[in-house]
C-alpha positions in Angstrom: 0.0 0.0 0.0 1.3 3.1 -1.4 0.4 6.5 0.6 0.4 9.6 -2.0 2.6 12.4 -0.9 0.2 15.2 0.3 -1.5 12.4 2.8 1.9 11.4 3.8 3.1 12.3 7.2 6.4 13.5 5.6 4.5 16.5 4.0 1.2 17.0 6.8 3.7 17.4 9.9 5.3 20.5 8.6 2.6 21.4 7.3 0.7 21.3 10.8 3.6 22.5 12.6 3.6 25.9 9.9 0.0 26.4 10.7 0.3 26.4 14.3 3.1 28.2 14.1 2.9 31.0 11.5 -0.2 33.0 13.0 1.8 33.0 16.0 5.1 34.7 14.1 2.9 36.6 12.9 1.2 38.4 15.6 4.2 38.8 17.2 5.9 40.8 14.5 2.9 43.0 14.2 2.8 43.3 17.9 6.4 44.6 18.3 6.1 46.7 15.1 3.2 48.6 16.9 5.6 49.0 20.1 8.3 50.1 18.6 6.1 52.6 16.2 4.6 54.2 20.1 8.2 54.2 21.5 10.0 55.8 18.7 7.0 58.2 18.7 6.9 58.8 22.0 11.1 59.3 22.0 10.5 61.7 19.1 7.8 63.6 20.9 9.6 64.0 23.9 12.9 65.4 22.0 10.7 67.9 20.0 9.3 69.2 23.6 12.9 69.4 24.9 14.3 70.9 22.2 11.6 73.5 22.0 11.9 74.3 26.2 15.2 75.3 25.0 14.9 77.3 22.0 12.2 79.3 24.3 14.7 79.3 26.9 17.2 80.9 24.6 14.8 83.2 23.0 13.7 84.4 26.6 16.9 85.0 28.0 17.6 86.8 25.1 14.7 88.8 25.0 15.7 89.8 28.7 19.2 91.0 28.1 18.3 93.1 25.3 15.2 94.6 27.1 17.8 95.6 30.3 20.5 96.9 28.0 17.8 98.7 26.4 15.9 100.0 29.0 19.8 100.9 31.4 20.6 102.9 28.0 17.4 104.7 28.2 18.5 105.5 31.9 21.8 107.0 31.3 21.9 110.6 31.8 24.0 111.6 28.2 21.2 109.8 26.1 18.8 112.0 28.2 20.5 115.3 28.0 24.3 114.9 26.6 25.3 116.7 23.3 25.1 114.1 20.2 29.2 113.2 20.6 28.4 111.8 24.0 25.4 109.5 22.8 26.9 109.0 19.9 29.9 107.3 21.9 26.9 105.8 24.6 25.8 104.6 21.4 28.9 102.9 20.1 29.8 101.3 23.3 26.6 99.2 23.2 27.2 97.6 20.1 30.5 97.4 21.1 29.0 95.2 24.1 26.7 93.6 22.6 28.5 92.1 19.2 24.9 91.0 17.7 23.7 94.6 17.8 23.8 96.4 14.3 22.6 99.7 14.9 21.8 101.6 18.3 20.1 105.2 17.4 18.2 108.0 19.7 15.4 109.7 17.2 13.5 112.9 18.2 9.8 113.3 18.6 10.0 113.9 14.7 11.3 111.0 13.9 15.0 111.9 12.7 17.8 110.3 14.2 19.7 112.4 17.0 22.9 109.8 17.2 23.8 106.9 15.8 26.4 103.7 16.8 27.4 104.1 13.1 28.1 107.8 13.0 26.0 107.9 9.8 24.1 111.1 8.9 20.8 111.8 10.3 18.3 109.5 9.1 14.4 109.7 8.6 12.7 106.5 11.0 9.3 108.6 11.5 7.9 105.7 9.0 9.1 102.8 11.7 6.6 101.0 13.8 8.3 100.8 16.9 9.3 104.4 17.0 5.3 105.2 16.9 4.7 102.3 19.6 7.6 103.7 21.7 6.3 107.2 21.1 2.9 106.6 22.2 4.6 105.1 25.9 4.7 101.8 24.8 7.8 100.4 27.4 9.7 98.2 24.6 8.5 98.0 20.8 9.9 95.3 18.5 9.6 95.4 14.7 10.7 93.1 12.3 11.9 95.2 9.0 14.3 95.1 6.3 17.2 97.3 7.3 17.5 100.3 4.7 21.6 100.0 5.6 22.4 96.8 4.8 19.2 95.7 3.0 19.0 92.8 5.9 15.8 91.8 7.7 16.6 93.2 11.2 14.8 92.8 14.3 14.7 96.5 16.4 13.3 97.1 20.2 12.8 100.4 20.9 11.5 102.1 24.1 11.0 105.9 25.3 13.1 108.8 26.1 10.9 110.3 29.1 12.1 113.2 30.8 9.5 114.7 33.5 7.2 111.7 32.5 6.7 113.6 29.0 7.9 111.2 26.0 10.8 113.2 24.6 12.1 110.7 21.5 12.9 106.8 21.3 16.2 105.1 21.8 16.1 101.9 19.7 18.5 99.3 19.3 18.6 96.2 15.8 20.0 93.2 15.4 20.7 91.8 12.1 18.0 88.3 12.3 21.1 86.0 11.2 23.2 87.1 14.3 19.7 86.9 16.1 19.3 83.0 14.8 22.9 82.0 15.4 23.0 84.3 18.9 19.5 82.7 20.0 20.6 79.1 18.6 19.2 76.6 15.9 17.5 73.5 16.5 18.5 70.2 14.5 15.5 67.5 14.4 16.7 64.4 12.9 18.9 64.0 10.0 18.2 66.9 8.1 14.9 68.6 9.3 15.6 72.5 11.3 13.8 74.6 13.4 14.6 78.5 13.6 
């Protein structure tokens, strides 16, 4: 008595064995695919929140030391009532300080520049923003503009000059937004993928 092959037990005991056993492989693959999917989500969630704690961190901390050096030139008494040589140095020894600053200027209630880090010519800043928002009382003004010196988007604070509580011009200070990114820092995610 010949047994054909497929009834044999030569070809149903792996056969059995593969159909006990594959479901089983096979759940289990798709089971630790799904873990692994959460926990490298989860991983990647968790470095995105930490990475963006510390960009505002940076941006913060920034944001303060430029809002003090801002507000302690606003306090000194040659920015208030010195000649234009003595703000103009003032002036010059801030950007000196600070080596992301660009510009540092004092403009009269008109809008014209009084003194300049840069020792440039009066210039005409009446169109600006932050020199109306500073005018009106405002305590620090920010603007995002394209410098008309080096053609450069620039981000400027400016506050008020305030002599007997009376706004009397605006001191304003810009940093070029390239010095801002590298000062303030970049965030890498991944291989290739940034966050400014």
């Amino acid at each position: 008595m010949k047994v054909s092959f497929l009834k044999s037990l030569k070809f149903r005991m792996p056969l059995l064995v593969l159909s006990g056993v594959l479901p089983l492989i096979i759940i289990a693959i798709l089971v630790a695919t799904a873990r692994a999917s959460k926990t490298i989500s989860q991983e990647s969630q968790e470095n995105i929140i930490l990475k963006t704690e510390l960009l505002a961190k940076n941006i913060s901390s920034w944001d303060e030391s430029n809002t003090l050096a801002l507000l302690n030139l606003n306090n000194q008494p040659d920015i208030i009532h010195g000649n234009i040589a003595r703000k103009q140095l003032i002036l010059s020894g801030i950007v000196d300080t600070y080596k992301h600053l660009s510009l540092a200027i004092t403009i009269d209630k008109d809008g014209w520049s009084v003194a300049r880090s840069d020792g440039k010519p009066p210039q005409y800043y009446g169109d600006r923003s932050y020199f109306h928002s500073a005018l009106t009382g405002n305590e620090i003004s920010y603007q995002t503009l394209l410098s008309r010196i080096n053609q450069k988007p620039n981000l400027c604070m400016a506050a008020p000059i305030e002599i007997e509580a009376q706004v009397q011009g605006v001191t304003a200070i810009c940093t070029d937004l390239q010095e801002l990114t590298e000062q303030v820092g970049q965030l890498k995610f991944g291989r290739t993928g940034y966050a400014f």
